[in-house]
PDB file of N, H, CA, C and O in Angstrom:
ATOM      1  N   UNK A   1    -230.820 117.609 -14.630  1.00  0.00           N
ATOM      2  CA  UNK A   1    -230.891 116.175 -14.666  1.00  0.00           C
ATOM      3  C   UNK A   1    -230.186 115.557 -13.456  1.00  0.00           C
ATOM      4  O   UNK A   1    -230.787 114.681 -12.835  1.00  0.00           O
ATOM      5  N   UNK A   2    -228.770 115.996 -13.007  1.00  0.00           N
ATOM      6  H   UNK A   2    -228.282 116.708 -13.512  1.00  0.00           H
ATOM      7  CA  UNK A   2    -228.668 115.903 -11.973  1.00  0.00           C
ATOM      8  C   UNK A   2    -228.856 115.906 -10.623  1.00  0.00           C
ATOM      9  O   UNK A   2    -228.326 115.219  -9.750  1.00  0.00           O
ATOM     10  N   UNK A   3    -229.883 116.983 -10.546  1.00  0.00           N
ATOM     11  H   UNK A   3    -230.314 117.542 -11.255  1.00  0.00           H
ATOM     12  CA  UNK A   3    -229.917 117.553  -9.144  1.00  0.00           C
ATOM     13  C   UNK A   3    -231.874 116.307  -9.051  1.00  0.00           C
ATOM     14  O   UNK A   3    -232.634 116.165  -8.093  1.00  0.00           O
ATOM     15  N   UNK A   4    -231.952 115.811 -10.251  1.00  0.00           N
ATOM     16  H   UNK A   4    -231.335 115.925 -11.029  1.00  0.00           H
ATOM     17  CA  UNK A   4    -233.454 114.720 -10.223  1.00  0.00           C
ATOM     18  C   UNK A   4    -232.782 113.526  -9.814  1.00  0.00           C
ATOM     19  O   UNK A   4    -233.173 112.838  -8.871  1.00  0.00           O
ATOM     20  N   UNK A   5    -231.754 113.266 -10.524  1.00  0.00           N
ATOM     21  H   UNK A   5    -231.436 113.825 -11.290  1.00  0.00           H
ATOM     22  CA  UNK A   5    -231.499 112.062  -9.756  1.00  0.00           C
ATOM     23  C   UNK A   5    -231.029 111.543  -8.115  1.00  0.00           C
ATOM     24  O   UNK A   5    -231.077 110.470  -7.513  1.00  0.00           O
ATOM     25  N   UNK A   6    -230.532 113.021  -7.763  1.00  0.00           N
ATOM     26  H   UNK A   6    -230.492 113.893  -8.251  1.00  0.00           H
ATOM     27  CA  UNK A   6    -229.874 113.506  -6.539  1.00  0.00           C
ATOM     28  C   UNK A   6    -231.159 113.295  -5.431  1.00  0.00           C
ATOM     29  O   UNK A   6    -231.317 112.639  -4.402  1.00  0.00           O
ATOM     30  N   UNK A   7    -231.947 114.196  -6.210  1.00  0.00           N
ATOM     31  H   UNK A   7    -231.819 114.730  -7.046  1.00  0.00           H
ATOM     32  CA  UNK A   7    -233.487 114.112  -5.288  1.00  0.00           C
ATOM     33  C   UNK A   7    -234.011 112.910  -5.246  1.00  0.00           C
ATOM     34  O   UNK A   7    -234.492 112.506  -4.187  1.00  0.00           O
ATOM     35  N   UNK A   8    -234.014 111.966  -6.618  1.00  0.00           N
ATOM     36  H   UNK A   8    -233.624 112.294  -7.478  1.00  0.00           H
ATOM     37  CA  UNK A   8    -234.817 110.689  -6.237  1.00  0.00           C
ATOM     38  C   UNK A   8    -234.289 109.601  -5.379  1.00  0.00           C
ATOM     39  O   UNK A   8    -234.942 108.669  -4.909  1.00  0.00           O
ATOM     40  N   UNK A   9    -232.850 109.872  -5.216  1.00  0.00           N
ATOM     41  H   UNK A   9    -232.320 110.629  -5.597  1.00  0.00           H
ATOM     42  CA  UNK A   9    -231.681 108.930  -4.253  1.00  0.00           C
ATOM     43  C   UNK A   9    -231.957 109.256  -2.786  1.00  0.00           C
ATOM     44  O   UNK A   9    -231.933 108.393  -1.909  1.00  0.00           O
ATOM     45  N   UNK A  10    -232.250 110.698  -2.539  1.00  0.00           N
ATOM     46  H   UNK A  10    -232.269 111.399  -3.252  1.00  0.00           H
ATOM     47  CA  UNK A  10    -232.413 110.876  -0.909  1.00  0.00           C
ATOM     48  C   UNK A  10    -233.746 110.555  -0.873  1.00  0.00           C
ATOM     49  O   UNK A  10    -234.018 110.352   0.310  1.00  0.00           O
ATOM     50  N   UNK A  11    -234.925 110.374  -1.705  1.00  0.00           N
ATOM     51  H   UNK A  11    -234.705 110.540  -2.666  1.00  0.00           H
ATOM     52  CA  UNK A  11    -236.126 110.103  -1.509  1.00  0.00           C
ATOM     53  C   UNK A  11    -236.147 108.533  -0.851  1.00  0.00           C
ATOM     54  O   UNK A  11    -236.754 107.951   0.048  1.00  0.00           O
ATOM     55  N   UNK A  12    -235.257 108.261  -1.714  1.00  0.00           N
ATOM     56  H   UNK A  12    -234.764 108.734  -2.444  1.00  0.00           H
ATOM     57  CA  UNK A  12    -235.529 106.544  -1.835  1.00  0.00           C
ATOM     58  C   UNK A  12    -234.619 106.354  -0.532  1.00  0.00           C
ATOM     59  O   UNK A  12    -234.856 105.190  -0.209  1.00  0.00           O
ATOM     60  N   UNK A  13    -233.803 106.820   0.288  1.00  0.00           N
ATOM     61  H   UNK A  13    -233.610 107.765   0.025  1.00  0.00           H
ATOM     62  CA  UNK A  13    -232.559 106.721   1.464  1.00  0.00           C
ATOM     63  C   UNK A  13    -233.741 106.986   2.658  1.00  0.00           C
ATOM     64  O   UNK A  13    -233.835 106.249   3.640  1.00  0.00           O
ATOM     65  N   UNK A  14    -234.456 107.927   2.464  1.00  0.00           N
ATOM     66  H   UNK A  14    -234.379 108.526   1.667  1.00  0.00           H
ATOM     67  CA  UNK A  14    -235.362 108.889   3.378  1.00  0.00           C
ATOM     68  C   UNK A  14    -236.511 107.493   3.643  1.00  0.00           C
ATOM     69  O   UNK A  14    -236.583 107.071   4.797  1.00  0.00           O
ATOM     70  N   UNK A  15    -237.299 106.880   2.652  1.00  0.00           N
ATOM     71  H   UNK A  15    -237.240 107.223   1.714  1.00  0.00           H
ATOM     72  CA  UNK A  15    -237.811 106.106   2.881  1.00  0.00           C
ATOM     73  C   UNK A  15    -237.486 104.466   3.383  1.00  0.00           C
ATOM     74  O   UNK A  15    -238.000 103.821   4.297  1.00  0.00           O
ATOM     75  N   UNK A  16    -236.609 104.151   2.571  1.00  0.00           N
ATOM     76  H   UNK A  16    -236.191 104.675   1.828  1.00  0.00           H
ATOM     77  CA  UNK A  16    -235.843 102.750   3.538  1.00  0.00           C
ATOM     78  C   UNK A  16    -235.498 103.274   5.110  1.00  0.00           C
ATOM     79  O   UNK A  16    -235.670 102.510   6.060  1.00  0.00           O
ATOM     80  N   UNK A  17    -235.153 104.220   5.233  1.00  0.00           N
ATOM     81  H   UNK A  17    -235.014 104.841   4.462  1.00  0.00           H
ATOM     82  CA  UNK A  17    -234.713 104.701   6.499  1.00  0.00           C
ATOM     83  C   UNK A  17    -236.199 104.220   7.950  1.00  0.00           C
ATOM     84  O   UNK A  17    -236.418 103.567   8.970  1.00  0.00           O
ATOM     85  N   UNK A  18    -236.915 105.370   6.731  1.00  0.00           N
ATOM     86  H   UNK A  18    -236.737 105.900   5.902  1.00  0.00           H
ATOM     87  CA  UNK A  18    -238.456 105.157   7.733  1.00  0.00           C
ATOM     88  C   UNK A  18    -238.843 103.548   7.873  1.00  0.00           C
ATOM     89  O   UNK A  18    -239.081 103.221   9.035  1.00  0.00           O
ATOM     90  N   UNK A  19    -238.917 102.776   7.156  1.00  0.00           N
ATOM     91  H   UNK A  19    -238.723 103.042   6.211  1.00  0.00           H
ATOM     92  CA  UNK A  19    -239.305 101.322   6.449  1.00  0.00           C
ATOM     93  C   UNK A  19    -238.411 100.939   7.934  1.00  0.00           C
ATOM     94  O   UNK A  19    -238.941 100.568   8.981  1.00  0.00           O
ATOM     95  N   UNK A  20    -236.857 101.147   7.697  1.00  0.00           N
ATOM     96  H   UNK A  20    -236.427 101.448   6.846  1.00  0.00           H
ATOM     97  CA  UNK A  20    -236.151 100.120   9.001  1.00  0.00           C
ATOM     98  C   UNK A  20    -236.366 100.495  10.561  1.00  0.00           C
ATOM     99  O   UNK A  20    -235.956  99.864  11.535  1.00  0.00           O
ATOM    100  N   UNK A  21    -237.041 101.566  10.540  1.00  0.00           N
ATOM    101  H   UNK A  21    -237.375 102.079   9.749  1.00  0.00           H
ATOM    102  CA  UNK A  21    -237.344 102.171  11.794  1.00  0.00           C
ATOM    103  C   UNK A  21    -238.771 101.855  12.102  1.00  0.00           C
ATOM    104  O   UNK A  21    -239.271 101.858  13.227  1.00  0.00           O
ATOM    105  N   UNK A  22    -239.244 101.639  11.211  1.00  0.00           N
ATOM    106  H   UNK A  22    -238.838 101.637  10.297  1.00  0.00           H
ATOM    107  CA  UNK A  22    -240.795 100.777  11.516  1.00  0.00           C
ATOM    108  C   UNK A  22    -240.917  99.481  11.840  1.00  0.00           C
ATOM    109  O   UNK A  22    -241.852  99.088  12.537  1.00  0.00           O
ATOM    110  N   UNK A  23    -239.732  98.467  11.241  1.00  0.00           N
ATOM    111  H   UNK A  23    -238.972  98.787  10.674  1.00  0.00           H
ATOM    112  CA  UNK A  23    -239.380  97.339  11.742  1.00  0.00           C
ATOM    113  C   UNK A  23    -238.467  96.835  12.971  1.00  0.00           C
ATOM    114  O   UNK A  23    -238.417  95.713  13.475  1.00  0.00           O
ATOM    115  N   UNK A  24    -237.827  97.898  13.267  1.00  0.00           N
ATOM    116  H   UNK A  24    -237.868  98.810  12.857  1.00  0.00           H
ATOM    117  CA  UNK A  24    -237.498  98.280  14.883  1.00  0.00           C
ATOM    118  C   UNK A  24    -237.678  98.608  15.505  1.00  0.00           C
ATOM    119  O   UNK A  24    -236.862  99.093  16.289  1.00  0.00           O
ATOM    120  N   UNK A  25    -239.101  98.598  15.665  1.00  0.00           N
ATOM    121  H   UNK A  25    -239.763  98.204  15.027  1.00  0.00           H
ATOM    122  CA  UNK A  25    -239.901  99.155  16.960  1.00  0.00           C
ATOM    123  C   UNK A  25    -239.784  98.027  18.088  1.00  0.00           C
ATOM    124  O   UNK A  25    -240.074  96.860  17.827  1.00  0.00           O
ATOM    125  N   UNK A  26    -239.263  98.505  19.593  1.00  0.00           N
ATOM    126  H   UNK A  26    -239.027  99.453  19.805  1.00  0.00           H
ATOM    127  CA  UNK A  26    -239.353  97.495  20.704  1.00  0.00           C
ATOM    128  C   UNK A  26    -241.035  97.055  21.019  1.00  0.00           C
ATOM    129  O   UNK A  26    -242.087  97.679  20.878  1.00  0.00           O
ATOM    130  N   UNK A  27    -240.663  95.444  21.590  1.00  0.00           N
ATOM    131  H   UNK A  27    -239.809  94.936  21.705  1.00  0.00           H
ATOM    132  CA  UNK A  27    -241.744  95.425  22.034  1.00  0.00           C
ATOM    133  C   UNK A  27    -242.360  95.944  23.275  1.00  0.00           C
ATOM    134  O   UNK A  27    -241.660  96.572  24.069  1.00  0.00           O
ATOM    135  N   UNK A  28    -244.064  95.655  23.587  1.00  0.00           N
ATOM    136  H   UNK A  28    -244.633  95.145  22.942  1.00  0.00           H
ATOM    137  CA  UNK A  28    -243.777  96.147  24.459  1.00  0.00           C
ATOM    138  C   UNK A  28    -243.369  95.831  25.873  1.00  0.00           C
ATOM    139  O   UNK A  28    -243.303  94.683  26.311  1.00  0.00           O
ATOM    140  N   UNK A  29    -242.978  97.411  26.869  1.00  0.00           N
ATOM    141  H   UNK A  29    -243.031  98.344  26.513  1.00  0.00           H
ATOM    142  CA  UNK A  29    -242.350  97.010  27.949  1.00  0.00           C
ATOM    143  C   UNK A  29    -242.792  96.071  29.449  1.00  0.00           C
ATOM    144  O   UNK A  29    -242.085  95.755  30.405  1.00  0.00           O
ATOM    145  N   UNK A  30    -244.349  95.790  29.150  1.00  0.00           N
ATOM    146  H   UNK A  30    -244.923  96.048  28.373  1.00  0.00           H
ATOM    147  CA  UNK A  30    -245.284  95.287  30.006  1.00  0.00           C
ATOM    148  C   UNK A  30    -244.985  93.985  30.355  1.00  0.00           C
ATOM    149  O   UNK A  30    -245.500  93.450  31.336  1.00  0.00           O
ATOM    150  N   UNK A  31    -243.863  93.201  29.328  1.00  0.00           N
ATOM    151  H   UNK A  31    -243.444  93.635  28.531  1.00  0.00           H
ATOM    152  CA  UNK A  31    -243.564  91.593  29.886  1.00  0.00           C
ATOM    153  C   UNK A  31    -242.893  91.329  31.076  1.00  0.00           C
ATOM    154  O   UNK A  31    -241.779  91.707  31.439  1.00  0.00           O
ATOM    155  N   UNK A  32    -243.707  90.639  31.629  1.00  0.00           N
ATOM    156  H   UNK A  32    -244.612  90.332  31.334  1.00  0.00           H
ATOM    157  CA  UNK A  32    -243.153  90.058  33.483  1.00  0.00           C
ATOM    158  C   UNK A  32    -241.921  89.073  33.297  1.00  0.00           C
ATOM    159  O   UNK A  32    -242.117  87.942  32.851  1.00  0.00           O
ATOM    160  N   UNK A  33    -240.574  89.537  33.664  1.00  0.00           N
ATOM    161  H   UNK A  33    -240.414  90.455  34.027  1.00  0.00           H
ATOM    162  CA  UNK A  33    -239.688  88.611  33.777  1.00  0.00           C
ATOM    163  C   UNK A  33    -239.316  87.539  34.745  1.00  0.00           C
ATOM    164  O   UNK A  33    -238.514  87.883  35.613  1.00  0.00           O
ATOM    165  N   UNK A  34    -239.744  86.300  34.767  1.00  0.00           N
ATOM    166  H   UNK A  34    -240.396  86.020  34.062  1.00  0.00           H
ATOM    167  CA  UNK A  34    -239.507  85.649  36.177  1.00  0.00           C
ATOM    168  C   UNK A  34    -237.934  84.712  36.315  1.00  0.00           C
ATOM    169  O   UNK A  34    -237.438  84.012  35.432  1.00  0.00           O
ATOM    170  N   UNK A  35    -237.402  84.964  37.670  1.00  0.00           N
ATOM    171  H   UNK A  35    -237.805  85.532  38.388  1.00  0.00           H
ATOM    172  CA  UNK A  35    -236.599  84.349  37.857  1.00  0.00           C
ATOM    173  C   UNK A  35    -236.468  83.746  39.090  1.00  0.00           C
ATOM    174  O   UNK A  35    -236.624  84.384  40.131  1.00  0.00           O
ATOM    175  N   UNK A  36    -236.147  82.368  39.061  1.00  0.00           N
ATOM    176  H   UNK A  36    -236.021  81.850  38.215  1.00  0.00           H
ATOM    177  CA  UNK A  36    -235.690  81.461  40.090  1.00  0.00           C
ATOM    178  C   UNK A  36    -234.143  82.174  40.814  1.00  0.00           C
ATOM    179  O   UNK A  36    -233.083  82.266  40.196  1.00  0.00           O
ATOM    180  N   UNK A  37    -234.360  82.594  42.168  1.00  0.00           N
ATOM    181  H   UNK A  37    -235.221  82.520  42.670  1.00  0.00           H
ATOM    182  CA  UNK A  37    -232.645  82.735  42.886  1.00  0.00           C
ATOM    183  C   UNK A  37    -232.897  81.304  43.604  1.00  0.00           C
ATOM    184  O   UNK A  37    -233.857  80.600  43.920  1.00  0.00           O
ATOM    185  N   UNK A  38    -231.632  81.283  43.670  1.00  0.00           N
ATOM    186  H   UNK A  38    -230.853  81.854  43.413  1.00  0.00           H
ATOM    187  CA  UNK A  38    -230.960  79.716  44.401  1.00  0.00           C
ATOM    188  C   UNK A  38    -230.533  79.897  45.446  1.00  0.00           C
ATOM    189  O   UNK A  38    -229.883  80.917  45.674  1.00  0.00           O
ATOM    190  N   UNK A  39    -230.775  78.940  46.421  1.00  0.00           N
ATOM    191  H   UNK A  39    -231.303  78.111  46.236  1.00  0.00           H
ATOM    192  CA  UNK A  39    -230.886  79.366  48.178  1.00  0.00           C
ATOM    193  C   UNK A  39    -230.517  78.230  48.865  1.00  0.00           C
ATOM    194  O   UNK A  39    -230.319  77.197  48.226  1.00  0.00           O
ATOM    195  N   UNK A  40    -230.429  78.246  49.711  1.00  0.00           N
ATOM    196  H   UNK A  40    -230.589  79.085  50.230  1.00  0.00           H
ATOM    197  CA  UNK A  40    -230.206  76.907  50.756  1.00  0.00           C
ATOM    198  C   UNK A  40    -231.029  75.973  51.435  1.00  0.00           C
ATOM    199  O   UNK A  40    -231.941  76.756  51.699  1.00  0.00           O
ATOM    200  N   UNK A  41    -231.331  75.096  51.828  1.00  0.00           N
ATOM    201  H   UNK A  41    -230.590  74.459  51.614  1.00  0.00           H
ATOM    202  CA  UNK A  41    -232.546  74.520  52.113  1.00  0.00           C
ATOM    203  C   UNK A  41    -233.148  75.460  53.133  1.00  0.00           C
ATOM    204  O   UNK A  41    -232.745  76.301  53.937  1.00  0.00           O
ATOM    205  N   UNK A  42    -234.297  74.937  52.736  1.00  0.00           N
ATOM    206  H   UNK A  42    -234.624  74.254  52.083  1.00  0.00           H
ATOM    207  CA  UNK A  42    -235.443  75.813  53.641  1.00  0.00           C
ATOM    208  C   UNK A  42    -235.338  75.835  55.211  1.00  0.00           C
ATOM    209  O   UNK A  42    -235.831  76.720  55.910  1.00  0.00           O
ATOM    210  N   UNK A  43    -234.665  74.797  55.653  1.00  0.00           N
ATOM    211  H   UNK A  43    -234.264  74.079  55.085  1.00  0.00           H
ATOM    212  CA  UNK A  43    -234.225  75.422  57.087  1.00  0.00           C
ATOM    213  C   UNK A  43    -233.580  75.927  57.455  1.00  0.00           C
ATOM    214  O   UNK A  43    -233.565  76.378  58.600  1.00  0.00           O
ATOM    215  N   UNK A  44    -232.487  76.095  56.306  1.00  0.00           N
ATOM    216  H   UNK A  44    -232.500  75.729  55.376  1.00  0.00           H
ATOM    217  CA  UNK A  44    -231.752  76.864  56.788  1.00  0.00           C
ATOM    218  C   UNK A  44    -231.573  78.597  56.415  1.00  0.00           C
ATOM    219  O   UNK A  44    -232.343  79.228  55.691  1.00  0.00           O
ATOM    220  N   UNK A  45    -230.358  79.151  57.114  1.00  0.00           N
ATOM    221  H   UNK A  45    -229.733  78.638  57.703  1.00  0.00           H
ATOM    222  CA  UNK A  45    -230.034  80.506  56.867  1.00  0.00           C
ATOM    223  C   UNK A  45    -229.997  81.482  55.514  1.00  0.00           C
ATOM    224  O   UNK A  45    -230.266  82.653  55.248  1.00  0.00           O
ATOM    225  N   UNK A  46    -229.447  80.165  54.738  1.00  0.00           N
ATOM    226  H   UNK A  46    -229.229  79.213  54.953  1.00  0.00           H
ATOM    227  CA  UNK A  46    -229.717  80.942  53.283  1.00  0.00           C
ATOM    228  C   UNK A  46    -230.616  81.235  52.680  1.00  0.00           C
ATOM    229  O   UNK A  46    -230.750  82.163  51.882  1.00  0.00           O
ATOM    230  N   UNK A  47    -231.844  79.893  53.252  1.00  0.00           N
ATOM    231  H   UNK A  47    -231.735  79.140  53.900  1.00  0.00           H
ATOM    232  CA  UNK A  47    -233.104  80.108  52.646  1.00  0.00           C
ATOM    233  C   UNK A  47    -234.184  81.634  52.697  1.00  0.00           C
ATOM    234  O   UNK A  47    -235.082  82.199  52.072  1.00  0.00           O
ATOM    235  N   UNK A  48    -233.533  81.727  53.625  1.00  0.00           N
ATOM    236  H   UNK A  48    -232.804  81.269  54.133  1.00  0.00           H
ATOM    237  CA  UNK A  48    -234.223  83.155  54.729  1.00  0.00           C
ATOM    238  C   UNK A  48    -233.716  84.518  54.085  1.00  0.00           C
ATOM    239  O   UNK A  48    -234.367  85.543  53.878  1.00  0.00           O
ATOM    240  N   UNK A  49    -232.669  84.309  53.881  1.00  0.00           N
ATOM    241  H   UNK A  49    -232.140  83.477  54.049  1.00  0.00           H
ATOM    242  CA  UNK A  49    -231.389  85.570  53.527  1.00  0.00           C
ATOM    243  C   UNK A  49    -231.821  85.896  52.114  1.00  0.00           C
ATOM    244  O   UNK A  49    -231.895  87.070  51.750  1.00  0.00           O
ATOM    245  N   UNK A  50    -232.189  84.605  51.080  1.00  0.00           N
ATOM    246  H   UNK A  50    -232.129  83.651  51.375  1.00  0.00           H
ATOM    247  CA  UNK A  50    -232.483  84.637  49.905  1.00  0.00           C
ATOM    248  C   UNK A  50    -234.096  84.858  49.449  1.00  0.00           C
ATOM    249  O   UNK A  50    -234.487  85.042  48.296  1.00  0.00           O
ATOM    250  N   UNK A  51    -234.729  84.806  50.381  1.00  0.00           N
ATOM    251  H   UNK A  51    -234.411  84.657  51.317  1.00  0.00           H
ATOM    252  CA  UNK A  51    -236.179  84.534  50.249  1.00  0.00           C
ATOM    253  C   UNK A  51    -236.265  86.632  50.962  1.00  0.00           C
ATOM    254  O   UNK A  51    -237.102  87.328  50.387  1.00  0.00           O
ATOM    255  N   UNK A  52    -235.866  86.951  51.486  1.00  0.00           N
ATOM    256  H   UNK A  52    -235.186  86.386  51.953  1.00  0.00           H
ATOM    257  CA  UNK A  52    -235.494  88.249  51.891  1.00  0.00           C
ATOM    258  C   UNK A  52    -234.999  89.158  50.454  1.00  0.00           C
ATOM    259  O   UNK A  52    -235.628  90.134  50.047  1.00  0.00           O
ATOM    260  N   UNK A  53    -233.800  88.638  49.826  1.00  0.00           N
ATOM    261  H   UNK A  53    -233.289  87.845  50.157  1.00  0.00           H
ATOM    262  CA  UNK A  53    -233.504  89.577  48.964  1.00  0.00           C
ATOM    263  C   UNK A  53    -234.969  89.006  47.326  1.00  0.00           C
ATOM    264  O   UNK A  53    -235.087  89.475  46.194  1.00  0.00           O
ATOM    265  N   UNK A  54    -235.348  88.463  47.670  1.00  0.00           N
ATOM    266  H   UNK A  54    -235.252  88.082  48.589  1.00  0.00           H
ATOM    267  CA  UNK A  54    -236.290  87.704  46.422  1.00  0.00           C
ATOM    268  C   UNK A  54    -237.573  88.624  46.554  1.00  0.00           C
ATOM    269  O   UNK A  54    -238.173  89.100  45.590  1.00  0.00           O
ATOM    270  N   UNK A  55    -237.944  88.826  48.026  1.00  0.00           N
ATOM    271  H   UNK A  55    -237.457  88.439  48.809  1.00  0.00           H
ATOM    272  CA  UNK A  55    -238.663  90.030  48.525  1.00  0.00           C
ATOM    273  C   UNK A  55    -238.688  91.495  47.952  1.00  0.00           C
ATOM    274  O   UNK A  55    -239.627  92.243  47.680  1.00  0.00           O
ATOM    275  N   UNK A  56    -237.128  91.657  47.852  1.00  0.00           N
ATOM    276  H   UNK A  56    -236.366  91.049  48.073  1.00  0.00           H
ATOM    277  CA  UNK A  56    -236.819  92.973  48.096  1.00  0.00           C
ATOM    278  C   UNK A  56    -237.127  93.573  46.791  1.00  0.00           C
ATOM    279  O   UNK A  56    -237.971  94.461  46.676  1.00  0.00           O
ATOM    280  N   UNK A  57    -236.437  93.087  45.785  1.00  0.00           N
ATOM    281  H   UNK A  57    -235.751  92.365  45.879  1.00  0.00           H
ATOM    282  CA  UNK A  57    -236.521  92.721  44.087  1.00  0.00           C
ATOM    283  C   UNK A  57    -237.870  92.648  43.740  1.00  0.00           C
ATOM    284  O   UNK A  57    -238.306  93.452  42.915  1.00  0.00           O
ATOM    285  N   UNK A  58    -238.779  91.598  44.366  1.00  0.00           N
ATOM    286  H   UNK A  58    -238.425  90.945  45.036  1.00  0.00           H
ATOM    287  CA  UNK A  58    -240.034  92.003  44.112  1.00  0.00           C
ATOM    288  C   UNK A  58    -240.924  93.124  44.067  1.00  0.00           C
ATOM    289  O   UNK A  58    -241.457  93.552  43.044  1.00  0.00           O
ATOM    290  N   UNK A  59    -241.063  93.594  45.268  1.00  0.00           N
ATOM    291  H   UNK A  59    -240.629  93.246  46.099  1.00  0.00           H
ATOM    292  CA  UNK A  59    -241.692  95.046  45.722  1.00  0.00           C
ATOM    293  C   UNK A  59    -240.468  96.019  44.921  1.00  0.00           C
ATOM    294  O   UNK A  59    -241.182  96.804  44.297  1.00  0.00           O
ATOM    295  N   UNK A  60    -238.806  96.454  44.549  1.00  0.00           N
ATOM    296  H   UNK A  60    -238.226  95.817  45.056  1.00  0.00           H
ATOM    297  CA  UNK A  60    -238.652  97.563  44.046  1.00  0.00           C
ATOM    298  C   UNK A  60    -238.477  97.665  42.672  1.00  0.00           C
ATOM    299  O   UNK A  60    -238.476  98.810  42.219  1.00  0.00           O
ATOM    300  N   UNK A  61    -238.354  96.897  42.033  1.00  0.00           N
ATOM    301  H   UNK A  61    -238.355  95.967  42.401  1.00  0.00           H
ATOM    302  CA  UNK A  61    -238.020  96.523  40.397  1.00  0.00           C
ATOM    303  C   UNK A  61    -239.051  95.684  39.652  1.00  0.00           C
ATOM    304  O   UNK A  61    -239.383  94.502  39.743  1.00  0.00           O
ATOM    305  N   UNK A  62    -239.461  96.741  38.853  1.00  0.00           N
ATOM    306  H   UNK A  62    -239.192  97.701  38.780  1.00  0.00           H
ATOM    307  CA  UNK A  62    -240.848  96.678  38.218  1.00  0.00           C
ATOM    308  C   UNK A  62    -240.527  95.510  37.003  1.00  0.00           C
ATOM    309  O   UNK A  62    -239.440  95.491  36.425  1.00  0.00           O
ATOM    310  N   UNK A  63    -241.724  94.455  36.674  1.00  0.00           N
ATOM    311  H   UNK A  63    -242.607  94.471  37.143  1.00  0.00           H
ATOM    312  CA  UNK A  63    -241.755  93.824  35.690  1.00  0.00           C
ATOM    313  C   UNK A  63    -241.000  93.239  36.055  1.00  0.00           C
ATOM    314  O   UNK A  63    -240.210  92.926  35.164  1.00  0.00           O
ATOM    315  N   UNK A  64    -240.660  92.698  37.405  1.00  0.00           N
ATOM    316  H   UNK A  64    -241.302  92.953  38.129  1.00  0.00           H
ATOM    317  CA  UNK A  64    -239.931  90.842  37.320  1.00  0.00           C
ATOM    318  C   UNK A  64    -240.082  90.824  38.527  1.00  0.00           C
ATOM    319  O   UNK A  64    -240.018  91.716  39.373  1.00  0.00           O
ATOM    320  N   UNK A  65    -240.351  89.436  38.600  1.00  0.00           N
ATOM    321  H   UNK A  65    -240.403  88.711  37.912  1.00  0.00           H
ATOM    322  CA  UNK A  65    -240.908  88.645  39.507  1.00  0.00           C
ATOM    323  C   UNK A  65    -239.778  86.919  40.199  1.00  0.00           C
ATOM    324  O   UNK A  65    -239.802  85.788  39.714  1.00  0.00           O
ATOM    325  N   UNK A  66    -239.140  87.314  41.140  1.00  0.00           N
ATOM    326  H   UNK A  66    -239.120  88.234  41.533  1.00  0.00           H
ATOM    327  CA  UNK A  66    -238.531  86.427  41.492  1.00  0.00           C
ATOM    328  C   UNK A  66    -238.911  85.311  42.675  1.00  0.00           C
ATOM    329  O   UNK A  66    -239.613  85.584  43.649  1.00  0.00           O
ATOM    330  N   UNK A  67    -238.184  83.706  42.354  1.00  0.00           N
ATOM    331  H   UNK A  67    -237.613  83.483  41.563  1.00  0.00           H
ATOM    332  CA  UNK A  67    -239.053  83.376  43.058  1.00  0.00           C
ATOM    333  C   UNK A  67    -237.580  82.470  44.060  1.00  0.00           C
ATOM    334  O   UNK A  67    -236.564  82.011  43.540  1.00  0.00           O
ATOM    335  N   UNK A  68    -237.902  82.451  45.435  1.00  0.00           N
ATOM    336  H   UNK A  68    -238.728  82.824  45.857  1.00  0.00           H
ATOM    337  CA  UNK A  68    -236.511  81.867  46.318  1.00  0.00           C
ATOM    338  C   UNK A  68    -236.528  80.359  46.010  1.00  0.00           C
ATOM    339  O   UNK A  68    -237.604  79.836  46.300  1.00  0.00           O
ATOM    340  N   UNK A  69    -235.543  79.478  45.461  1.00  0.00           N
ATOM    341  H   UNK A  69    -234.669  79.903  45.225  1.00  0.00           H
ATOM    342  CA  UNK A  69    -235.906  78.234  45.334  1.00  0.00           C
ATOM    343  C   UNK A  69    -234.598  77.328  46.611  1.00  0.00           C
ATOM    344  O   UNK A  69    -233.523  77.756  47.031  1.00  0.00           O
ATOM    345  N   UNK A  70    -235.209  76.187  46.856  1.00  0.00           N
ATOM    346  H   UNK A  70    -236.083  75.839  46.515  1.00  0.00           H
ATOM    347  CA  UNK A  70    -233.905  75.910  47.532  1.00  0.00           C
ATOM    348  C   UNK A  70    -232.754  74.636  46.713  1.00  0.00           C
ATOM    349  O   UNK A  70    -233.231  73.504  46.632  1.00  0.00           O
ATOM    350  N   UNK A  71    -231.696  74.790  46.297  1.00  0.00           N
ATOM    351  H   UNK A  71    -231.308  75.709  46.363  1.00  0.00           H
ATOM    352  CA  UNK A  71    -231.018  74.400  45.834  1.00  0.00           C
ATOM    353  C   UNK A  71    -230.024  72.701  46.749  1.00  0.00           C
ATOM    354  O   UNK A  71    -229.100  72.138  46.163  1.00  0.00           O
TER     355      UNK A  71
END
């Protein structure tokens, strides 16, 4: 009698388990993250420096998309 109730407790542990792991599935990883960097006006040096690293981020780090703004 014991060792039934023993079994029906890990049954029921075994399944909530699966249940919360089905509801924690990530989404998926395909969403484009965009972000504004903040820069200096467009004539100037920062704009360039920042519009450079906004570049760089673009082409090596997948799934985000940055954009140079001037502040």
């Amino acid at each position: 009698m014991q060792a039934k109730r023993w079994s029906l407790r890990f049954t029921k542990l075994i399944t909530v388990s699966f249940v919360a792991l089905f509801l924690m599935t990530a989404q998926p990883a395909s969403a484009l993250k965009f972000i504004s960097f903040g820069t200096g006006s467009p004539a100037g040096t920062y704009y360039f420096l920042g519009a450079g690293f906004a570049s760089l981020i673009n082409n090596n780090v997948p799934n985000v998309r940055v954009a140079a703004e001037s502040t």
